[in-house]
C-alpha positions as a printed NumPy array, in Angstrom:
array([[115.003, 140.521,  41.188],
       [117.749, 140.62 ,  43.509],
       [116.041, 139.175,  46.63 ],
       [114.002, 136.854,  44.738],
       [117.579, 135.116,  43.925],
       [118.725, 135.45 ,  46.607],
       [115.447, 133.651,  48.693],
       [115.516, 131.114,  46.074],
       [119.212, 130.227,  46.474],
       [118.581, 130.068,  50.278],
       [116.093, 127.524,  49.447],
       [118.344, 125.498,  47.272],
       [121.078, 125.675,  50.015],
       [118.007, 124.061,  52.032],
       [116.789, 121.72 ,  49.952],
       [120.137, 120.751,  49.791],
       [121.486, 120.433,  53.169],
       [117.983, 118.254,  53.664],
       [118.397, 116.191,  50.754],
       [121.532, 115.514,  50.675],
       [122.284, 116.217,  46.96 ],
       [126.187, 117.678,  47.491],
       [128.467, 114.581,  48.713],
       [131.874, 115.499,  46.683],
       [134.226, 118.547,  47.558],
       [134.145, 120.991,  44.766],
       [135.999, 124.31 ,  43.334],
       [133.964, 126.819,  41.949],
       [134.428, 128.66 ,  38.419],
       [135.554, 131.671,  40.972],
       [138.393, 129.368,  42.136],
       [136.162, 130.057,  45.701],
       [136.75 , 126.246,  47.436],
       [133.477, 124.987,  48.704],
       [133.64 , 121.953,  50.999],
       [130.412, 119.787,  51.585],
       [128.748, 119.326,  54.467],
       [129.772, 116.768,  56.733],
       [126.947, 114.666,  57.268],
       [128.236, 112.913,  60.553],
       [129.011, 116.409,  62.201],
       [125.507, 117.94 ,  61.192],
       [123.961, 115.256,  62.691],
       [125.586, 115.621,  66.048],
       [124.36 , 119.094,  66.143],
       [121.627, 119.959,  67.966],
       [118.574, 121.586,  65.985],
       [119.376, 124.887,  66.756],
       [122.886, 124.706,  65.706],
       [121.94 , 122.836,  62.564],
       [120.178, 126.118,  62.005],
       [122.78 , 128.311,  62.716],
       [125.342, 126.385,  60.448],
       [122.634, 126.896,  57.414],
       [122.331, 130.065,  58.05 ],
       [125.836, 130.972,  57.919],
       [126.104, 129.096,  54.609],
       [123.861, 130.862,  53.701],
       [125.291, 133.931,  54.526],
       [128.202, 132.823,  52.48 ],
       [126.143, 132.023,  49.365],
       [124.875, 135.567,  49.656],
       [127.891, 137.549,  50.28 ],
       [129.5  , 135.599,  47.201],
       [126.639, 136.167,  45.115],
       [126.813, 139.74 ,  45.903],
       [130.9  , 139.462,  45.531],
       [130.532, 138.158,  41.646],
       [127.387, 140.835,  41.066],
       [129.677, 143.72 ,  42.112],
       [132.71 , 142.647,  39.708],
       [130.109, 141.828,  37.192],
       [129.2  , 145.425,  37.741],
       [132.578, 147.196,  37.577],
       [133.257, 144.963,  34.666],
       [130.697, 146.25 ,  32.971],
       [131.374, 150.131,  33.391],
       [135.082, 149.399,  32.942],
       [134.125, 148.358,  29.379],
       [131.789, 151.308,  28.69 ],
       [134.294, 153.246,  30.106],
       [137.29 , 151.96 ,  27.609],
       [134.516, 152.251,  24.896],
       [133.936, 156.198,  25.52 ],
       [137.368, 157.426,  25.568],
       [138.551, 154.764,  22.784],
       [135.414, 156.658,  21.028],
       [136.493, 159.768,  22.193],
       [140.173, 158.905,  20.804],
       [138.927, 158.462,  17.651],
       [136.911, 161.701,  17.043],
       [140.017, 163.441,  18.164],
       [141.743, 161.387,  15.377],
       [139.04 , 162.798,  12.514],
       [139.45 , 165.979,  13.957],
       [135.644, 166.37 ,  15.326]])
């Protein structure tokens, strides 16, 4: 499931660099600032560097994907965590 996202967002990130869908600077929801590509610098690049500088978007994309899944994660066990002992807590309270 995990590498299936992450191929398809590589593709988007593709798609996207060829297209040219993403023109405006933008802030993520993370407060993570993502600038656009700059069109007149990618095309001075040679093919090979237009590569590389995909590639280490991509990069990017993934590590910050993989950022957000890991706090999802702890987020997620903090909460059953805090649910256990606040369960715990209460048993103690009714004497169990």
């Amino acid at each position: 499931m995990k590498q299936i996202r992450i191929m398809a967002s590589g593709a988007a990130l593709t798609l996207c660099f060829v297209a040219g869908m993403a023109h405006a600077q933008t802030t993520r929801p993370g407060g993570m600032y993502v600038a656009p590509p700059n069109w007149e610098m990618l095309e001075k690049l040679t093919p090979e560097q237009r590569q590389q500088a995909i590639t280490i978007q991509e990069k990017m994309m993934q590590m910050q994907m993989q950022h957000e899944d890991d706090m999802a994660k702890m987020e997620m066990k903090y909460k059953h965590d805090m649910m256990q002992m606040q369960s715990q807590m209460l048993d103690l309270y009714r004497g169990h």
